[in-house]
C-alpha positions as CSV (number, residue, x, y, z in Angstrom):
1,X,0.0,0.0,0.0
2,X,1.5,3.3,-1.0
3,X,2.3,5.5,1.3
4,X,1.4,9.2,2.0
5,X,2.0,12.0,3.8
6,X,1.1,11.8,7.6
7,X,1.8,8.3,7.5
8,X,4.6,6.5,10.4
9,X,7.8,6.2,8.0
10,X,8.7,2.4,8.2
11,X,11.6,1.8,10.1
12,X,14.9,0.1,8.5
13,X,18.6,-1.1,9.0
14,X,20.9,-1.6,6.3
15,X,24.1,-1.6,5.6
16,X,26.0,1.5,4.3
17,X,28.9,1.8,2.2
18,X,31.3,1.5,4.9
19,X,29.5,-1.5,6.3
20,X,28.2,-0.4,9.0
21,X,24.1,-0.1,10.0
22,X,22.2,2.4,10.1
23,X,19.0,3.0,11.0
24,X,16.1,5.3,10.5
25,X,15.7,5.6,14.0
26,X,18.9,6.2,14.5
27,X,17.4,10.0,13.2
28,X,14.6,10.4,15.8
29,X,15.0,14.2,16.5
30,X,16.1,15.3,12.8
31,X,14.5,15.5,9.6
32,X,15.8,13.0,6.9
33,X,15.3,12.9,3.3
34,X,15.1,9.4,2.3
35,X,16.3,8.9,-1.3
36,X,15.3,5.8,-3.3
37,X,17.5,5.6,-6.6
38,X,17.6,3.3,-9.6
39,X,21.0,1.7,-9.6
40,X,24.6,3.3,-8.7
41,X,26.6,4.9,-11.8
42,X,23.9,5.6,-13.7
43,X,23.1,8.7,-15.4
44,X,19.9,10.6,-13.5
45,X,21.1,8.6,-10.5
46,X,24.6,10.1,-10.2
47,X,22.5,13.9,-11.1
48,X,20.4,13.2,-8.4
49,X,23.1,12.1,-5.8
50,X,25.6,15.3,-6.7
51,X,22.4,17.5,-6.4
52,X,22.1,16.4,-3.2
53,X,25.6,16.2,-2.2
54,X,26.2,19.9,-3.6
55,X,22.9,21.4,-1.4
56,X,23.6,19.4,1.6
57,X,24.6,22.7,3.7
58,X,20.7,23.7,2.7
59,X,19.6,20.7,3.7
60,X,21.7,20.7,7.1
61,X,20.3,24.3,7.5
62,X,17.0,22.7,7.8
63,X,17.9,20.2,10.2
64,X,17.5,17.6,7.4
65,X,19.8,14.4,6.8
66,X,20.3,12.7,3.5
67,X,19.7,9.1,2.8
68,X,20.2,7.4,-0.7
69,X,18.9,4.1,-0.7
70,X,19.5,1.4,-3.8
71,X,19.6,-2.4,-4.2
72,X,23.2,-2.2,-4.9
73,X,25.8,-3.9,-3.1
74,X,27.6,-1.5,-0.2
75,X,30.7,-2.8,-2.5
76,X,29.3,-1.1,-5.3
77,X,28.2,2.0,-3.4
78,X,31.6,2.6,-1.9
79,X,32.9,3.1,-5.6
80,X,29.6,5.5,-6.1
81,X,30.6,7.3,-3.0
82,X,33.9,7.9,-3.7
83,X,34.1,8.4,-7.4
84,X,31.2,11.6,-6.6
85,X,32.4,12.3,-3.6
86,X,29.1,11.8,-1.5
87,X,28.7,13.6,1.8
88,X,25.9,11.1,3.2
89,X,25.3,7.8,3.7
90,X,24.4,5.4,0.6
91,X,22.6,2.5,2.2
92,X,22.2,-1.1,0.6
93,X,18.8,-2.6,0.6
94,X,20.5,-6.0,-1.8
95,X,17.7,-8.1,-0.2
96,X,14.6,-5.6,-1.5
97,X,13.1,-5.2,2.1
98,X,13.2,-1.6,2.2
99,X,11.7,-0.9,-1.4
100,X,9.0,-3.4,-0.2
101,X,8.0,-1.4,3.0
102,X,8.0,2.1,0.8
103,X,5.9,0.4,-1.9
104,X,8.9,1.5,-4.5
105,X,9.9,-1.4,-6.2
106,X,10.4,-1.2,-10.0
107,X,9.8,-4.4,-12.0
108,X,12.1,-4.0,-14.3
109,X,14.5,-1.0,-15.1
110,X,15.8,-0.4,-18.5
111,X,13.7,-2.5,-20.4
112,X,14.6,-4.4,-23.6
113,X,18.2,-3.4,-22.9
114,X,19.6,-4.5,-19.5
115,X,15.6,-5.7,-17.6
116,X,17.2,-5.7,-14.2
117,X,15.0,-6.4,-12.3
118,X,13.2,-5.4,-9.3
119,X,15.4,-2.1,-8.2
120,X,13.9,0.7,-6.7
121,X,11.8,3.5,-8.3
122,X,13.1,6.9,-8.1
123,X,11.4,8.4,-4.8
124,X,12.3,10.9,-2.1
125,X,10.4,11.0,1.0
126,X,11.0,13.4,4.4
127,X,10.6,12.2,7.6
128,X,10.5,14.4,10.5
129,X,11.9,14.0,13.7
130,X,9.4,11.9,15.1
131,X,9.4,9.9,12.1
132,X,6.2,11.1,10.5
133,X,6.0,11.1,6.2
134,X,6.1,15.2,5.5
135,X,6.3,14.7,1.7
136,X,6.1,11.6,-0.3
137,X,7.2,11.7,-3.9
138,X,7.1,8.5,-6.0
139,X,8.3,9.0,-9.5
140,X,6.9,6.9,-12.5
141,X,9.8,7.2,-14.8
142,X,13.7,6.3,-13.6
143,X,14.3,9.3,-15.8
144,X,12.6,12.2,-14.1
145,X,14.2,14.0,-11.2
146,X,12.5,14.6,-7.7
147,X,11.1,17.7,-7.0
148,X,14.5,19.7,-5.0
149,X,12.3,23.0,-4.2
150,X,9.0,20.7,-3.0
151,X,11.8,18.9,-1.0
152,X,13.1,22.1,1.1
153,X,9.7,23.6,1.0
154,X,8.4,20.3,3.1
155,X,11.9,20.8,5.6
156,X,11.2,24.8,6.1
C-alpha cells in the first residue's frame, strides 16, 4: 500500500557503504530525506546524488539528513561514494526489504536493454523527527528528477 504523507515512515537497518548499519531511528529528533534511486553509476542517479551532495549545507540548515537508498551492493556503493564524492550515507537494501516497506519497487528497469529487475523507483520522501511522512514523492519514470524545491519547502 502506497504511502502518503502523515503516515509513520517504516523503520529500516541496512548496511551503508562502509559496512556499517544504520538506522532510520537512528534519526529520531532530525528530519531526513530518504532517497530511493535506480541503480549506482547511472546517469539521473549520479544527477540526483551530486544535487544532493552539492545542497547538503541547505539541507543541514533545515535540520535535514540525507539518505540514498538502492539495491546495490555496499561494494558497489563505496565506488559510487567515492568516485562523486558523497557527503551522506548510501545505504544497501541488496535483499529488496526496504523498497518493499516504501511500496517503490520497480519491476524492471531499462527494459529491452539490461531488464534488471526489481530495483527501486526513483522516490524521495521526508521524515521528520518523530518519524512522520512530511512529503512523499514516488516518480513513475527512472528518468525524471524529484522535486529539489518541494523537498526544502516540506523541511522549512
Amino acid at each position: 500500500m502506497a504511502l502518503k504523507v502523515g503516515d509513520k515512515a517504516p523503520d529500516f537497518k541496512l548496511l551503508n557503504q562502509d559496512e556499517e548499519t544504520v538506522a532510520l531511528s537512528d534519526y529520531k529528533g532530525s528530519n531526513v530525506v530518504v532517497l530511493f534511486f535506480p541503480a549506482a553509476n547511472t546517469g539521473v542517479c549520479t544527477k540526483e546524488m551530486c544535487t544532493f551532495r552539492d545542497d547538503l549545507k541547505i539541507f543541514e540548515k533545515l535540520n535535514a539528513k540525507v539518505l540514498g537508498i538502492s539495491v546495490d551492493m555496499h561494494f558497489s556503493l563505496k565506488m559510487f561514494q567515492e568516485k562523486n564524492n558523497y557527503n551522506f550515507p548510501l545505504l544497501s537494501d541488496f535483499n529488496r526489504k526496504v523498497i518493499n516497506d516504501y511500496d517503490v519497487v520497480l519491476d524492471v528497469f531499462a527494459p529491452g536493454k539490461f531488464d534488471y529487475q526489481k530495483v527501486a523507483k526513483r522516490a524521495a520522501f521526508v521524515v521528520d523527527g518523530n518519524g512522520i511522512l512530511k512529503y512523499v514523492e514516488v516518480l513513475a519514470s527512472p528518468g525524471d528528477e524529484p522535486n529539489y524545491e518541494a523537498i526544502k519547502k516540506a523541511l522549512a
